[in-house]
Biopython code that builds the backbone (N, CA, C, O; Angstrom):
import numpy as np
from Bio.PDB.StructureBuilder import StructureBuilder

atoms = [
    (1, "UNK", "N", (27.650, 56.308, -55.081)),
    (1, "UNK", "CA", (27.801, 56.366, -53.641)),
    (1, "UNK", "C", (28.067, 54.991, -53.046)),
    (1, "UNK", "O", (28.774, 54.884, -52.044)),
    (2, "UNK", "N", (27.536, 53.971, -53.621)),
    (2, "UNK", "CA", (27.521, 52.857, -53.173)),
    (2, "UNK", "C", (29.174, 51.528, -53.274)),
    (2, "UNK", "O", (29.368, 50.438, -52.736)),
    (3, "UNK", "N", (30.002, 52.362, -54.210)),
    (3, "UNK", "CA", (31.432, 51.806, -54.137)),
    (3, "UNK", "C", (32.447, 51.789, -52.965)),
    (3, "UNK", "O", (33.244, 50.905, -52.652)),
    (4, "UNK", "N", (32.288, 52.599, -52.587)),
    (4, "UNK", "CA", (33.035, 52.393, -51.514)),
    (4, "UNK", "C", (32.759, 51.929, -50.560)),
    (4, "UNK", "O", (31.551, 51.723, -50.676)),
    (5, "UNK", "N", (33.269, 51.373, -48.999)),
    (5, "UNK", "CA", (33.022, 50.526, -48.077)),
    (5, "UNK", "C", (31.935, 50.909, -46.762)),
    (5, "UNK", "O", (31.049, 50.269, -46.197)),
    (6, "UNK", "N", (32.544, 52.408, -46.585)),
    (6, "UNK", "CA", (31.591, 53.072, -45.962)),
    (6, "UNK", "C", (31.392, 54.783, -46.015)),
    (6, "UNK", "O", (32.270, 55.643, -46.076)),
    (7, "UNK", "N", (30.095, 54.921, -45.976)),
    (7, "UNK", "CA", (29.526, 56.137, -46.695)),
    (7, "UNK", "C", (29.191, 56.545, -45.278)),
    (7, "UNK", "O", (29.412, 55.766, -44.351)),
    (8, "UNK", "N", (28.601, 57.883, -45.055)),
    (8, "UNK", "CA", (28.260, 58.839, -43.975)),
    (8, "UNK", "C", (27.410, 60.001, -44.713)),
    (8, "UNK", "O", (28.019, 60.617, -45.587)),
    (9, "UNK", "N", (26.173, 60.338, -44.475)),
    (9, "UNK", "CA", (25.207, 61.371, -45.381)),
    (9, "UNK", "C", (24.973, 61.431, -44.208)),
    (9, "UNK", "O", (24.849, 60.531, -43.378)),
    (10, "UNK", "N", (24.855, 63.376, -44.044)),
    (10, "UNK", "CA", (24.128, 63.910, -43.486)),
    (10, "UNK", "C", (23.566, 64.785, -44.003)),
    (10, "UNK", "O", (24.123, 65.598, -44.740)),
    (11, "UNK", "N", (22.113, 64.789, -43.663)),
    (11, "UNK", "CA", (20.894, 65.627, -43.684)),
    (11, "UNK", "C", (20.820, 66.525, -42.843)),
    (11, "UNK", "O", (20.685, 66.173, -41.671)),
    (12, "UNK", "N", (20.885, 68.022, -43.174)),
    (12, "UNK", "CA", (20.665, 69.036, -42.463)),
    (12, "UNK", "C", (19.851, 70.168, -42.905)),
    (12, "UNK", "O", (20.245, 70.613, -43.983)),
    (13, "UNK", "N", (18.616, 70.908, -42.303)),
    (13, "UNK", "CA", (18.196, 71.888, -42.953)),
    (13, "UNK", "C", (17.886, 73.260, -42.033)),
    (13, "UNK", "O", (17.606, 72.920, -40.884)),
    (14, "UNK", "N", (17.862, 74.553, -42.199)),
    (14, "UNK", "CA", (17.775, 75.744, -41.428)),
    (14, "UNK", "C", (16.955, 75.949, -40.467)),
    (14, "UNK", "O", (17.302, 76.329, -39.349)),
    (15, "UNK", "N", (15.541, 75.665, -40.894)),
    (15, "UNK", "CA", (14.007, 75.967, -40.199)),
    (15, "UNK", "C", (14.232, 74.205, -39.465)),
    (15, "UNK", "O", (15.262, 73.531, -39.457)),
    (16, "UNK", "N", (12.835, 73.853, -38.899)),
    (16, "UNK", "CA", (12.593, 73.363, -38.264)),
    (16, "UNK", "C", (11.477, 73.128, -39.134)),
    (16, "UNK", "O", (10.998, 74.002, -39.856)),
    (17, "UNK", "N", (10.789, 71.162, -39.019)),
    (17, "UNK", "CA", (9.715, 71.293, -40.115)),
    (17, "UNK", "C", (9.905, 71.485, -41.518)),
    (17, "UNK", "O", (9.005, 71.696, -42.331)),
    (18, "UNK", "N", (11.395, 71.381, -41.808)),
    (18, "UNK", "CA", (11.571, 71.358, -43.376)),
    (18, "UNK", "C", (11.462, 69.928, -44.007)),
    (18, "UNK", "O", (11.549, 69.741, -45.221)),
    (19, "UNK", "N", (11.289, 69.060, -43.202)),
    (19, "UNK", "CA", (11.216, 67.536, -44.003)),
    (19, "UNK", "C", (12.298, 66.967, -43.821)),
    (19, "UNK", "O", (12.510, 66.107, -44.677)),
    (20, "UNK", "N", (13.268, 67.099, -42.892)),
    (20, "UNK", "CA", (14.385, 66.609, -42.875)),
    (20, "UNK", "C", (14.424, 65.196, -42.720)),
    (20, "UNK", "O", (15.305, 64.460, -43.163)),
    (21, "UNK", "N", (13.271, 64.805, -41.969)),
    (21, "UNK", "CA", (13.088, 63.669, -41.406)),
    (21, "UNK", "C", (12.637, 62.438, -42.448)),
    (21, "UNK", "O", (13.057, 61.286, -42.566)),
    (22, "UNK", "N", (11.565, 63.212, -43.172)),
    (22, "UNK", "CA", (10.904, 62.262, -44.350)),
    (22, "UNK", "C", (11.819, 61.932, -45.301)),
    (22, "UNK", "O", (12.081, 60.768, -45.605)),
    (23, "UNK", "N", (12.589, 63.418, -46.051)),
    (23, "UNK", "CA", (13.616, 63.101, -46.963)),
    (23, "UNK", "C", (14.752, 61.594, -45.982)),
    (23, "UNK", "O", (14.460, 60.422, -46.218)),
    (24, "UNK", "N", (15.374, 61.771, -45.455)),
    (24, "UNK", "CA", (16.190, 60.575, -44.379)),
    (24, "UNK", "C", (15.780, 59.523, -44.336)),
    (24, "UNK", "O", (16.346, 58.502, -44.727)),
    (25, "UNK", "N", (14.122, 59.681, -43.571)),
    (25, "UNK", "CA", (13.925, 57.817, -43.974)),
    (25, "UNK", "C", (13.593, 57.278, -44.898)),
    (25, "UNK", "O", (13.719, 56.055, -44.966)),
    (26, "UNK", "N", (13.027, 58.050, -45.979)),
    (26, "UNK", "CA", (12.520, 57.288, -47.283)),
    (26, "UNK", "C", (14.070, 57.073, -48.362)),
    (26, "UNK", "O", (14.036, 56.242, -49.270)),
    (27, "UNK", "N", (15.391, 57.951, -48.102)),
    (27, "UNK", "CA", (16.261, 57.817, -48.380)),
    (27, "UNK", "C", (17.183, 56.400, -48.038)),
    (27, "UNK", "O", (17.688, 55.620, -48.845)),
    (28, "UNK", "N", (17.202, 56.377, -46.989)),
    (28, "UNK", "CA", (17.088, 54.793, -45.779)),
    (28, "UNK", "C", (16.416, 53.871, -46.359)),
    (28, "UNK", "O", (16.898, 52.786, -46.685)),
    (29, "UNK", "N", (15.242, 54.219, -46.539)),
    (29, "UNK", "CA", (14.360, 52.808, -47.238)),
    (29, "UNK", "C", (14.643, 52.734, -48.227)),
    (29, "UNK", "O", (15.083, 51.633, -48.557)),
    (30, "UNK", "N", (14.583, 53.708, -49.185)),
    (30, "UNK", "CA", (15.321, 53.139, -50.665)),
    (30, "UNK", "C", (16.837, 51.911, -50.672)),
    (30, "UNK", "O", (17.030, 50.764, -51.074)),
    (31, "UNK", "N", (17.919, 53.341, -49.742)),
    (31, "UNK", "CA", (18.885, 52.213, -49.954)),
    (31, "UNK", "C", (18.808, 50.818, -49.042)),
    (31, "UNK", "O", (19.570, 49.864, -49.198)),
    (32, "UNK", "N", (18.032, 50.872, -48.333)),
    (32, "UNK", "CA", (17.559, 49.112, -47.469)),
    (32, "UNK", "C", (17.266, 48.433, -48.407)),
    (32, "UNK", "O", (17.718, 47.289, -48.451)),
    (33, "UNK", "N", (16.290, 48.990, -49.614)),
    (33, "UNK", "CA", (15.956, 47.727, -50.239)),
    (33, "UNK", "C", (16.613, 47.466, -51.026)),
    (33, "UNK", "O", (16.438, 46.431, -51.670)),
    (34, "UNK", "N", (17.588, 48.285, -51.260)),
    (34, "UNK", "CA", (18.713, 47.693, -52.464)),
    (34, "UNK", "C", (19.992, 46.591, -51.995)),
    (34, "UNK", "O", (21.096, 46.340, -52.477)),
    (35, "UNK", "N", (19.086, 45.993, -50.582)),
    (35, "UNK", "CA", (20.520, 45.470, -49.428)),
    (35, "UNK", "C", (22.069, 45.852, -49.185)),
    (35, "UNK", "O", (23.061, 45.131, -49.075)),
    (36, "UNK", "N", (21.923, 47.146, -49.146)),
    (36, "UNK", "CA", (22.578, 47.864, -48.436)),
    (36, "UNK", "C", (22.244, 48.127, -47.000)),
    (36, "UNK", "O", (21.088, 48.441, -46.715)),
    (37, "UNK", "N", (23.405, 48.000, -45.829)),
    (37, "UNK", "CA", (23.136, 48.252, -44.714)),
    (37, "UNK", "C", (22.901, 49.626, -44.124)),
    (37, "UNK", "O", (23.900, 50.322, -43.944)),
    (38, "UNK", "N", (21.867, 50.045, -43.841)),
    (38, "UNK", "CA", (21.775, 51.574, -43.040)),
    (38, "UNK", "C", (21.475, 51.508, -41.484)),
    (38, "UNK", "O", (20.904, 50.563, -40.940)),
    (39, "UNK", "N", (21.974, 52.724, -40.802)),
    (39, "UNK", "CA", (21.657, 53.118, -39.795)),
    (39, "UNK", "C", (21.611, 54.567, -39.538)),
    (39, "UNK", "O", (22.549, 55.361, -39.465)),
    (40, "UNK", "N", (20.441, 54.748, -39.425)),
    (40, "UNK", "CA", (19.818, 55.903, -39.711)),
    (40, "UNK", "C", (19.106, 56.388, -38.458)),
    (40, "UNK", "O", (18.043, 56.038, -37.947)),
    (41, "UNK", "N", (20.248, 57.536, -38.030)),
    (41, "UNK", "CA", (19.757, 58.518, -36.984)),
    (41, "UNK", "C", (19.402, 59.529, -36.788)),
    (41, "UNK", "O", (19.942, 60.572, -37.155)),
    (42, "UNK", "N", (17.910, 59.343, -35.849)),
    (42, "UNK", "CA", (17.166, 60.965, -36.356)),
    (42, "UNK", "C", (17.193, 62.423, -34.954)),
    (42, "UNK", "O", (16.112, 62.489, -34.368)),
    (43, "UNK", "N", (18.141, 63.346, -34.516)),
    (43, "UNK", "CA", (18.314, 63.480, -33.723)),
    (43, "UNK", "C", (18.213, 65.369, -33.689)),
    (43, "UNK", "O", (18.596, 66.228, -34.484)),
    (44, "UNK", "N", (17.439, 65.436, -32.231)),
    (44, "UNK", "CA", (17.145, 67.288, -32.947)),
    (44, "UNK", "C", (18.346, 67.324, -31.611)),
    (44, "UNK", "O", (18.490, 66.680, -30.572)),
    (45, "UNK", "N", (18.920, 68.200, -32.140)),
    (45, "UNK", "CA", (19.964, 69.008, -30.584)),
    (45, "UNK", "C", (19.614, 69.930, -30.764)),
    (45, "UNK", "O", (19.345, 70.584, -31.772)),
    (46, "UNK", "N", (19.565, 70.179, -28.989)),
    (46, "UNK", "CA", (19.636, 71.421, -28.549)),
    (46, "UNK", "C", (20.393, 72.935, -28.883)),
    (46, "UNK", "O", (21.579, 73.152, -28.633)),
    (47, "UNK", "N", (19.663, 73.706, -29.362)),
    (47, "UNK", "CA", (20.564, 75.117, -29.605)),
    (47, "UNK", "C", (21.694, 75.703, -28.880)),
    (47, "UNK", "O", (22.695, 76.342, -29.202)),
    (48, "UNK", "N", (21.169, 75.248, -27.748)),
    (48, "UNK", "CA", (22.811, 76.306, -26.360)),
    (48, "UNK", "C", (24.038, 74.995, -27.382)),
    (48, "UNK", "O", (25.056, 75.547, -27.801)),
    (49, "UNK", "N", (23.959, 74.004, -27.598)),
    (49, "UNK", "CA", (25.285, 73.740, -28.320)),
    (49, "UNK", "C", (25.816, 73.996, -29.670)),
    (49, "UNK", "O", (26.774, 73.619, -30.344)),
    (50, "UNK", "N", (24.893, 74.722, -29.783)),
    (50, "UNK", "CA", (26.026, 75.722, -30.884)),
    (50, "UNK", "C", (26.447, 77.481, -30.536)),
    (50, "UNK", "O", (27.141, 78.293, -31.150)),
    (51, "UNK", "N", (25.743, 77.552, -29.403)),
    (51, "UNK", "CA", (26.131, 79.138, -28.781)),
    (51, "UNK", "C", (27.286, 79.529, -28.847)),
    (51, "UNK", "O", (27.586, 80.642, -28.416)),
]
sb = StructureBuilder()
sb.init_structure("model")
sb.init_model(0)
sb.init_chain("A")
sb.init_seg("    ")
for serial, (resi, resn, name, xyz) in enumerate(atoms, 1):
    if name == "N":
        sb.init_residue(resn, " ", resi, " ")
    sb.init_atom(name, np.array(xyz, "f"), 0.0, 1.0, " ", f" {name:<3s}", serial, name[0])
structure = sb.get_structure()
């Protein structure tokens, strides 16, 4: 994953409370400490935008 210049992972899961959040930042922290740059956004949207 790390060859190319810039990467984009997204984390998505069905329920609510599946860990989406923990899996993401400890994913984040891994690749931080390998000095790789992350920016890592954690964001719930609203349901009417997918109606």
């Amino acid at each position: 994953m790390m060859e190319t210049e810039n990467n984009i992972l997204m984390i998505t899961g069905a329920t609510p409370d599946s860990g989406k959040t923990f899996v993401s930042s400890t994913l984040a922290a891994v690749i931080a400490q390998s000095d790789q740059k992350v920016l890592f956004i954690d964001a719930d949207l609203p349901p009417w935008l997918f109606a």
